[in-house]
C-alpha positions as CSV (number, residue, x, y, z in Angstrom):
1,X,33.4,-6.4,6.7
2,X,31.3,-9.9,6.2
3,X,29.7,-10.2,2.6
4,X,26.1,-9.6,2.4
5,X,24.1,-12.6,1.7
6,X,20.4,-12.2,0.7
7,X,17.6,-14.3,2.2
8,X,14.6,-14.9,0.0
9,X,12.3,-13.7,2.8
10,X,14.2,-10.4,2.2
11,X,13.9,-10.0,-1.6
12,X,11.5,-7.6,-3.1
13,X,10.0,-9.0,-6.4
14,X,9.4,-5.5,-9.1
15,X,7.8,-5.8,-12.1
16,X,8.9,-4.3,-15.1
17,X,7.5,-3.6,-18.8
18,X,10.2,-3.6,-21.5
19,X,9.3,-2.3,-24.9
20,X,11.2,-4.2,-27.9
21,X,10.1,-2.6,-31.0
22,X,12.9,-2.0,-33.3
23,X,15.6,-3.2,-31.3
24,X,18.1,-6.5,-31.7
25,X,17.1,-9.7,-30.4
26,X,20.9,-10.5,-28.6
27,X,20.8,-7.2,-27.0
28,X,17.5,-6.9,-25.5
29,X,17.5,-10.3,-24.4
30,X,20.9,-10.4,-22.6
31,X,19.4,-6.9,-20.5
32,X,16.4,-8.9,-19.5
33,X,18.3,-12.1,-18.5
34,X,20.1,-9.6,-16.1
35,X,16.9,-8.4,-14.7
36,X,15.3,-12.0,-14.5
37,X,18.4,-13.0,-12.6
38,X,19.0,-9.4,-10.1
39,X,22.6,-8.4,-11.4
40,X,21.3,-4.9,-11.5
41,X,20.9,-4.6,-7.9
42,X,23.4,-4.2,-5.1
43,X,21.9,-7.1,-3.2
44,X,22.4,-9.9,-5.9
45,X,23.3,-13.7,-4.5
46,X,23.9,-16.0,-6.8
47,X,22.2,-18.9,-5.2
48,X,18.8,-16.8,-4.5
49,X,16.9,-15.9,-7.2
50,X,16.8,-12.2,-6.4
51,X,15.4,-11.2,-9.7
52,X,12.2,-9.1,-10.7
53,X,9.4,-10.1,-13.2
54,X,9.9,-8.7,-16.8
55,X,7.0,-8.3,-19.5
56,X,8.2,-7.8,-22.8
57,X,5.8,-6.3,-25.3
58,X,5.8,-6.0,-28.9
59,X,7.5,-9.0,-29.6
60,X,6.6,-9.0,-33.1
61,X,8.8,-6.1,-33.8
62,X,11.8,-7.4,-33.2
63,X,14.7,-7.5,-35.2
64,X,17.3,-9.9,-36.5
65,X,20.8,-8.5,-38.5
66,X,21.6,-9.8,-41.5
67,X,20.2,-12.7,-42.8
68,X,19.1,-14.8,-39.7
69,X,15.0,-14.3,-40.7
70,X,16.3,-16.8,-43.7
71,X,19.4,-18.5,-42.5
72,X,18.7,-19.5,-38.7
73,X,16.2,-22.0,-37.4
74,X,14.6,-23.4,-34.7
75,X,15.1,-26.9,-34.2
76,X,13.3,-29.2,-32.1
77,X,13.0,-32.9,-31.6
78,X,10.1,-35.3,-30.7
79,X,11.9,-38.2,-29.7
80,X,10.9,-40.6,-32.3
81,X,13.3,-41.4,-35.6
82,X,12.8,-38.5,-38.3
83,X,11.0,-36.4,-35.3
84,X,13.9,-33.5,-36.5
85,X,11.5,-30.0,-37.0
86,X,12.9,-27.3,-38.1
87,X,11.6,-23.5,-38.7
88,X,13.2,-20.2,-40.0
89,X,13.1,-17.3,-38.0
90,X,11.4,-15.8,-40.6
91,X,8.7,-17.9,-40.5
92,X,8.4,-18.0,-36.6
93,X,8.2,-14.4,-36.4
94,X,5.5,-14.3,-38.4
95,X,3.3,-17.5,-36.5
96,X,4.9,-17.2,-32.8
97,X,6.8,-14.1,-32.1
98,X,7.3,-14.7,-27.7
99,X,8.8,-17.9,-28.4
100,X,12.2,-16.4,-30.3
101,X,12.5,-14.0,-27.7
102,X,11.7,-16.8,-24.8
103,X,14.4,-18.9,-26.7
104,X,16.8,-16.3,-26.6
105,X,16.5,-15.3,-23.2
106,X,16.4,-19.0,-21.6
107,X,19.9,-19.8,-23.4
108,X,21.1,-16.9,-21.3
109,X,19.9,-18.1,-17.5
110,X,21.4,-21.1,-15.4
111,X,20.6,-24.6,-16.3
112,X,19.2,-25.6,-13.0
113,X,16.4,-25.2,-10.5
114,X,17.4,-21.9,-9.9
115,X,17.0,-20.9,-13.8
116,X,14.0,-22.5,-14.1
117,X,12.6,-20.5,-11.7
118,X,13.8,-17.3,-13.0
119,X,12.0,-18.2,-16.5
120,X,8.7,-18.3,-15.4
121,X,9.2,-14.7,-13.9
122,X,9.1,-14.0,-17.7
123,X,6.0,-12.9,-19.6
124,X,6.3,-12.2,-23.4
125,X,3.1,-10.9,-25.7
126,X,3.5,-10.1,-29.2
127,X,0.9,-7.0,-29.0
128,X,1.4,-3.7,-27.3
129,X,-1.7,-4.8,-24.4
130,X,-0.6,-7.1,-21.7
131,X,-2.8,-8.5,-18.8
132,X,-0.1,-7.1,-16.1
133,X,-1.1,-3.8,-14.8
134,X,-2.9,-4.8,-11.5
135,X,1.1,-5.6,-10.2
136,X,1.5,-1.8,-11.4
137,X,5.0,-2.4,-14.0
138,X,7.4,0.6,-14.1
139,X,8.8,1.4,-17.8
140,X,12.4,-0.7,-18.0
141,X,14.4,1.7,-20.6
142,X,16.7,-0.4,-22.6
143,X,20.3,1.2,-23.5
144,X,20.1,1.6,-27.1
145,X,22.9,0.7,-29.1
């Protein structure tokens, strides 16, 4: 038996609509880096990005255990001395919902080309609407822990 290698002419790109409200941020975001990268199908090769598109929606209800929405933040860095920003989760769920879950799933692809790609197969809104449905999304259930 030789190993089955995929070739990107071959891969069929799905889209899929995954619904967040009320569940944890870790666990819903390591099932959609799975999706973005094509574990969950029998054809996955590493080095092609066999993934399907995810759109996440209600990103606002999300939820963090314990006491991250006061404890953990978001740092970032202009480049310039005393550029250090930092904002609690807390706060960041309340102004800019997509980018904790975009953070969360991005720490969980490749750092490289290949990862890169894989993110912008990504689409995150904070409401229930999204602009998606002329590609026709099927409902992703998430396992519920």
């Amino acid at each position: 038996m030789r190993t089955y290698m995929a070739k990107p002419a071959e891969v069929e790109h799905k889209w899929y609509v995954v619904d967040v409200a009320g569940q944890t941020l870790g666990r819903v975001a390591s099932e959609i880096a799975v999706i973005l990268r094509g574990k969950h199908k029998p054809e996955y090769t590493p080095h092609i990005d066999t993934g399907d598109f995810v759109i996440v929606v209600n990103a606002d209800k999300i939820v963090l255990t314990g006491r991250k929405l006061e404890q953990k933040e978001l740092q970032r860095y202009s480049g310039y001395p005393g550029g250090l920003k930092r904002i609690k989760y807390g706060e960041l769920l309340k102004s800019n919902p997509e980018l904790i879950i975009s953070k969360a799933v991005k720490g969980m692809l490749p750092k490289n080309k290949l990862g890169r790609r894989m993110y912008k197969k990504l689409k995150v809104y904070a409401g229930a609407e999204h602009p998606h449905q002329a590609q026709q999304p099927e409902t992703w259930e998430l396992r519920r822990q």
